[in-house]
C-alpha positions as a printed Julia matrix, in Angstrom:
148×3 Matrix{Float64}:
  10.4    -4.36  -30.11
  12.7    -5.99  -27.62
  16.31   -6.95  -28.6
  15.11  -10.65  -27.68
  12.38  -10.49  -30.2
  14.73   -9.18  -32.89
  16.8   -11.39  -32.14
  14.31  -14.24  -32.94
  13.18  -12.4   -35.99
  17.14  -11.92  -37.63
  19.11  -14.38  -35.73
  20.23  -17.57  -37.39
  21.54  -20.73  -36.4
  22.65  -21.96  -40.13
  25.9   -21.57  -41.37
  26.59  -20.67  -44.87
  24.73  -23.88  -46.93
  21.39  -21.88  -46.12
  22.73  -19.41  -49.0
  22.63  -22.84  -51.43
  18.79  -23.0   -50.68
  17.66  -19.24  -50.48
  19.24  -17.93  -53.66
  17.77  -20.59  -56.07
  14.23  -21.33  -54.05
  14.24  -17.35  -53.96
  14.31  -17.08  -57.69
  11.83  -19.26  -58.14
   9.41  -18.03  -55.68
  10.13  -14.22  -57.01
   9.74  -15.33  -60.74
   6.25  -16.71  -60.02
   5.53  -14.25  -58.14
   6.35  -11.77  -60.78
   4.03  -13.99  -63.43
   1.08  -13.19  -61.18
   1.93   -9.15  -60.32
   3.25   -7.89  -63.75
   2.86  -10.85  -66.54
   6.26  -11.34  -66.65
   7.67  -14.91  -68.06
   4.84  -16.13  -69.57
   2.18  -15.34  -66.55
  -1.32  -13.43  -66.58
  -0.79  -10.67  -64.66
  -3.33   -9.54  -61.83
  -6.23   -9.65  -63.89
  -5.52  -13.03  -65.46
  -4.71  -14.69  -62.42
  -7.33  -13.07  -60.62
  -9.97  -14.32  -63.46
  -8.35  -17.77  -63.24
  -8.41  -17.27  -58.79
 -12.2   -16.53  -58.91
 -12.69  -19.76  -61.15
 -11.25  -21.68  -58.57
 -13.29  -20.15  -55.23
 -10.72  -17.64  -54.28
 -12.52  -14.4   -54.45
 -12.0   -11.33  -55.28
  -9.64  -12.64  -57.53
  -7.84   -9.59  -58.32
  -7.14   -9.32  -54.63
  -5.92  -13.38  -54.24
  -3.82  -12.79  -57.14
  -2.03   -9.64  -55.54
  -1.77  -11.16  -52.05
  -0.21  -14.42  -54.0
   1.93  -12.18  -56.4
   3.22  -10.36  -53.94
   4.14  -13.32  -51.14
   6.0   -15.02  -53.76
   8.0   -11.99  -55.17
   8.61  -10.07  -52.32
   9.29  -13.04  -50.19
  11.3   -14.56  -53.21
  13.23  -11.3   -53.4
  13.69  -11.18  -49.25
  14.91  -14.93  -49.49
  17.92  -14.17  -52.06
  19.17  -11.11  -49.75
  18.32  -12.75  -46.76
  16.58  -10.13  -45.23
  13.9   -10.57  -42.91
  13.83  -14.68  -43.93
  11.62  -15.61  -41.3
   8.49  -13.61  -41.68
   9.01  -14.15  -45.52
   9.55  -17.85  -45.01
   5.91  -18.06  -43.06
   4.19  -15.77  -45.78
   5.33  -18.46  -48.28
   4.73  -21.54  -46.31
   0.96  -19.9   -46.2
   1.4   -19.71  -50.13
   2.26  -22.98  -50.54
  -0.58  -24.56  -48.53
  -2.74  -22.7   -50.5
  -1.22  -23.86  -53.77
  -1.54  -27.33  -52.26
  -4.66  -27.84  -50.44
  -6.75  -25.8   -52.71
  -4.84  -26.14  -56.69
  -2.79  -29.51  -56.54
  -4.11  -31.9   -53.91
  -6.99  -33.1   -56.5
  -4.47  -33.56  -58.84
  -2.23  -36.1   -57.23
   1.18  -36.43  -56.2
   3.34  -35.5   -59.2
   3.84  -32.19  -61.29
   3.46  -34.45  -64.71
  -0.41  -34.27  -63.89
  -0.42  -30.9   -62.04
  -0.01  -32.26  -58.5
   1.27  -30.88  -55.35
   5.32  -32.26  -55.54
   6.31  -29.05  -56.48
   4.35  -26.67  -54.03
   5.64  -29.62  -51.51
   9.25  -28.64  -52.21
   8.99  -25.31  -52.01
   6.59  -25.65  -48.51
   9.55  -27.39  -47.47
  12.79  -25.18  -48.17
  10.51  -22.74  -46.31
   9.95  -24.45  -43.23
  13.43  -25.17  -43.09
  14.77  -21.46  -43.86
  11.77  -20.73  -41.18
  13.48  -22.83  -38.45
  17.36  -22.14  -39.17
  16.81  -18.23  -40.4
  19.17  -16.98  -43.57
  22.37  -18.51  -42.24
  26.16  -16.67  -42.19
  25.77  -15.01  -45.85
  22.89  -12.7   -45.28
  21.91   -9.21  -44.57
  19.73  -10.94  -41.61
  23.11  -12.09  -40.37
  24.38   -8.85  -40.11
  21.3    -7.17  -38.77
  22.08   -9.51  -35.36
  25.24   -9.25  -35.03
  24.81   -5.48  -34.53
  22.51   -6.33  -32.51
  24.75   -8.32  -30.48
């Protein structure tokens, strides 16, 4: 890969208030994500969510479920270092239209009767961390500057 193209990939124009919307919308993103892998907080694990995947058109379930599971953890977990925050920001900005177009959409605007505001958030602080990268207070920061 050319320095240019790495550059592109760990560079950042943000300064340090991208580390106030990674770190939380990270969490979040790993903690659902972490419902749909392993169970945890209250979630299904693979073969619930894959059951409840299927149900909806999404098939093989299983497989949704681990694709899902694993765009929201990993990616959550990449967006609170701050590592590689642009190729996770796009895996969860595919999440999220997903969520929307295909979960919440049919449900209205807001969360009270299961509708898209929430997934529309979250689609958002990814775009954005997508266009300005990790900013100043990440490991992607540090990746470019030796780059540099």
């Amino acid at each position: 890969m050319s320095n240019a193209t790495l550059q592109k990939i760990f560079g950042t124009n943000a300064g340090f208030g991208a580390l106030a919307l990674r770190v939380p919308v990270g969490i979040i993103f790993a903690a659902h994500g972490a419902q749909k892998l392993f169970g945890w907080f209250g979630g299904y694990g693979l073969e619930g969510t894959g059951g409840w995947m299927e149900s909806i058109g999404l098939a093989p379930g299983v497989l949704m479920a681990f694709l899902a599971g694993a765009a929201e953890f990993f990616g959550g977990l990449a967006l609170v270092f701050g590592v590689l925050t642009r190729p996770a920001a796009v895996t969860l900005i595919i999440a999220m239209l997903v969520a929307i177009f295909k979960v919440h959409v049919a449900n209205g605007f807001f969360m009270s009767t299961n509708g898209y505001e929430f997934a529309l958030a979250l689609l958002a602080a990814s775009v954005s961390l997508l266009f300005s990268g990790a900013g100043k207070a990440s490991i992607d920061a540090m990746i470019a500057q030796k780059l540099n």
